[in-house]
C-alpha positions in Angstrom: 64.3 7.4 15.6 63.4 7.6 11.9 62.1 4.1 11.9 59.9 4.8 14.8 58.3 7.7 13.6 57.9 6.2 9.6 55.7 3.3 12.0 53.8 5.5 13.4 52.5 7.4 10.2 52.4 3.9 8.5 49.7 3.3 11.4 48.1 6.5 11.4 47.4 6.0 7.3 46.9 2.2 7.9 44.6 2.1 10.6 41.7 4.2 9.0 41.9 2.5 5.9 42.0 -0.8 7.4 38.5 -0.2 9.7 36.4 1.7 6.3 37.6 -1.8 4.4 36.4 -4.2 7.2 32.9 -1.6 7.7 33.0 -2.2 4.1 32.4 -5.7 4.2 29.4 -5.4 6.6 27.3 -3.5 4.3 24.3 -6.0 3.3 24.2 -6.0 -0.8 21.8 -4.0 -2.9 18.7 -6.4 -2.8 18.1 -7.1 -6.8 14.5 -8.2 -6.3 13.3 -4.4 -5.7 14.8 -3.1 -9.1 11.7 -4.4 -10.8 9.0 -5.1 -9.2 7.0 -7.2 -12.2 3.3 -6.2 -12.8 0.3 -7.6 -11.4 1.9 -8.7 -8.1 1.0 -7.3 -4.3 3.4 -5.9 -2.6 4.6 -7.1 0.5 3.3 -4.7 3.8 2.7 -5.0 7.3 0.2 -3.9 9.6 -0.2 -2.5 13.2 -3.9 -3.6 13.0 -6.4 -5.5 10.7 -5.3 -6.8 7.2 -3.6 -5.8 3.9 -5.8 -5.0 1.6 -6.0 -3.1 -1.8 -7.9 0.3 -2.0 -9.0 0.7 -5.5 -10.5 4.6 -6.5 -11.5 4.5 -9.9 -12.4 7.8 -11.2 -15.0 8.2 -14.1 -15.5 10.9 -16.2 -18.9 12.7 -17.1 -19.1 13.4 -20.4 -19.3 11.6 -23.1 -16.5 12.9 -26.1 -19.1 14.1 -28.2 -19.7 16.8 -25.0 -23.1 15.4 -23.8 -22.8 15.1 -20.1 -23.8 11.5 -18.7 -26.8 11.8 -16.7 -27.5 11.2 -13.0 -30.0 8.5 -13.7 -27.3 7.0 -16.2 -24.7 6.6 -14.0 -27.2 4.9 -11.6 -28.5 2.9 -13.6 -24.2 2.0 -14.7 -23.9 0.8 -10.8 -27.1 -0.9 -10.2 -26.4 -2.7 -13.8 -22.2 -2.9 -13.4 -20.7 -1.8 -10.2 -22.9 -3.4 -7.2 -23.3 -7.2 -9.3 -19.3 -6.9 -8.9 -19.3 -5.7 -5.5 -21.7 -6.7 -3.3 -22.3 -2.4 -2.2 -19.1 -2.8 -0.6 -18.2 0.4 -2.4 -18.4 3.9 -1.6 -18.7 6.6 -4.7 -18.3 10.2 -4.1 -18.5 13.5 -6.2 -15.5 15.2 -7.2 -14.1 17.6 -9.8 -11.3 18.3 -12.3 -10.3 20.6 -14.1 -13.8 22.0 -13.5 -15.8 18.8 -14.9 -17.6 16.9 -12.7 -16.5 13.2 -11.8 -17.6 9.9 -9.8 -15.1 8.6 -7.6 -15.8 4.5 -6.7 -13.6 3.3 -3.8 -13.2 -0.5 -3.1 -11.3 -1.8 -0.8 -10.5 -5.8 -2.2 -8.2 -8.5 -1.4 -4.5 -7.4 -3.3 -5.0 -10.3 -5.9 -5.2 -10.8 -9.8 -8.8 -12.3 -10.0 -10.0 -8.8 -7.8 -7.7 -6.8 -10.5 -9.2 -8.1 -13.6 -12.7 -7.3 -12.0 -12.3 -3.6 -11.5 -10.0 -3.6 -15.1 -13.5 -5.4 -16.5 -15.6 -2.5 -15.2 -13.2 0.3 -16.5 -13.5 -1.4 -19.7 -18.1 -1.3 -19.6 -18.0 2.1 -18.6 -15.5 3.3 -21.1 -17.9 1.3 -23.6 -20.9 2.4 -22.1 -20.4 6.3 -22.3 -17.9 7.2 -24.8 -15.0 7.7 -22.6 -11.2 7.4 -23.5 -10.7 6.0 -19.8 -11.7 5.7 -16.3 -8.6 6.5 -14.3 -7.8 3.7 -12.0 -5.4 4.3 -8.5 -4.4 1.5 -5.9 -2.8 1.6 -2.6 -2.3 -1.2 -0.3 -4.2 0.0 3.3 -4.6 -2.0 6.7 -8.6 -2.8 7.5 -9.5 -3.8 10.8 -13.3 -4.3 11.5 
């Protein structure tokens, strides 16, 4: 009888550790090519609808260091000159504020590529020039466009 029930606790310890070491084996392993994702790449994304494209908002700041505010017919003469050569007015630019100073935001929405990145990096750098500013805060998010 003692061998019986020494079998049956064998198979009662046995069995559970048996099935977490074969559930084990079925986990898929830690995908290495997500740990760093190297710059100046597109992620990968899928859409319901439309395309994957990159939605660029770059916001610019009005006033200069020195504290003189850059003007309205500045700033529109910095797009006719900068922004819509680059962009064909397939842009939108919009008021906004922080931290109680007023600020341009310009959206465009390009193709996720290096050439299209260097563009908008190219602009940051002319306004920067341009007005005195320490930098033109750039944000990107990949978005599906359908016309």
């Amino acid at each position: 009888m003692k061998t019986t029930f020494e079998a049956m606790m064998l198979i009662k310890l046995a069995l559970p550790l048996g099935i977490a070491l074969i559930l084990a084996g079925c986990q898929a392993p830690a995908d290495s090519s997500f740990s760093h994702i190297p710059p100046h790449t597109a992620p990968v994304a899928v859409c319901g609808s439309g395309e994957v494209m990159m939605q660029t908002t770059l916001w610019f700041g009005l006033k200069r260091a020195s504290g003189a505010p850059v003007s309205l017919n500045e700033w529109q003469q910095f797009v006719a000159d900068e922004v819509t050569p680059r962009f064909n007015n397939d842009y939108v630019i919009y008021d906004g504020k922080a931290q109680g100073e007023n600020r341009k935001a310009l959206v465009i929405v390009h193709q996720p590529d290096v050439p299209g990145s260097e563009t908008i990096n190219a602009l940051r750098e002319r306004y920067k020039a341009r007005f005195d500013q320490q930098s033109v805060m750039r944000v990107d998010g990949l978005v599906c466009v359908a016309v």
